[in-house]
Each structure stands twice: as C-alpha cells, then as structure tokens.
N, C-alpha and C positions, 0 to 999 in steps of 0.2 A: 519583480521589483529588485533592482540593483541597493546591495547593501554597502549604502552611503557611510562613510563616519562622517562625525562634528569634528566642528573646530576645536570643541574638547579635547578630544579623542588625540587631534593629530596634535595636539600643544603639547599632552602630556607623552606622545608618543616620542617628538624632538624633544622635549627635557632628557627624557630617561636618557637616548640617545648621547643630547650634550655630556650630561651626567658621567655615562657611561664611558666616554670618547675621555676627557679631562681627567676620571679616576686612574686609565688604561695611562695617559700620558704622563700621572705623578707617580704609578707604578713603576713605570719603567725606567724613571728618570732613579727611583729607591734603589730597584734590581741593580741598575748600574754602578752604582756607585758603594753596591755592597759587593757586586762582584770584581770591580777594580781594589775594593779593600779604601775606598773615600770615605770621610767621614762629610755627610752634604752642611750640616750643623757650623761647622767650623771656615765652611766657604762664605755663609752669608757675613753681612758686615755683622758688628754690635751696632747696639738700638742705645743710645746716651741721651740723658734730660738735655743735656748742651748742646743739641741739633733741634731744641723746638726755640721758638719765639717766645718773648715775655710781652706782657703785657705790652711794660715800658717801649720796647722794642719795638712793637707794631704803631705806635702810636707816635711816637716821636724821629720819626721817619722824614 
C-alpha cells in the first residue's frame, strides 16, 4: 500500500514552504541593506492622520 498523504499534510507542507520562501526574501532584502550600510527604515514613506478620510469627507463627496 502506497503511502498517500492528505490534503492536510500537503496544505501544511506549502504553508511552511510559502513561509519559508517570504522569511528567506525579507532576509535578504535586511542582509542587503546592512551590507550596503542602508538604513531600510528611512526609505519607507511616514504614515500621517492627514492621509485618512474623515468622516465628513466620505460623506459629503
């Protein structure tokens, strides 16, 4: 008798994978930017209450 897995089996086998793929690609993205001497922090934009909608705003459109 051929030893089948589930569909369990293989869901959690591509999570880990995903998992594992996605950690490796924000790794490298760290490593790089520690070995160029980048600070990655400093590249993202700032996050300001004056880029959401107000209430008024949505409503009176």
């Amino acid at each position: 008798m051929m030893n089948q897995k589930t569909e369990f089996q293989k869901s959690m086998e591509t999570y880990a994978f995903l998992i594992a793929i996605t950690g490796f690609f924000f790794t490298s993205i760290v490593v790089a930017a520690l070995v160029t001497d980048q600070d990655i922090f400093s590249m993202l934009p700032r996050f300001s209450w004056d880029m959401i909608n107000t209430w008024d705003e949505i409503f009176n459109r």
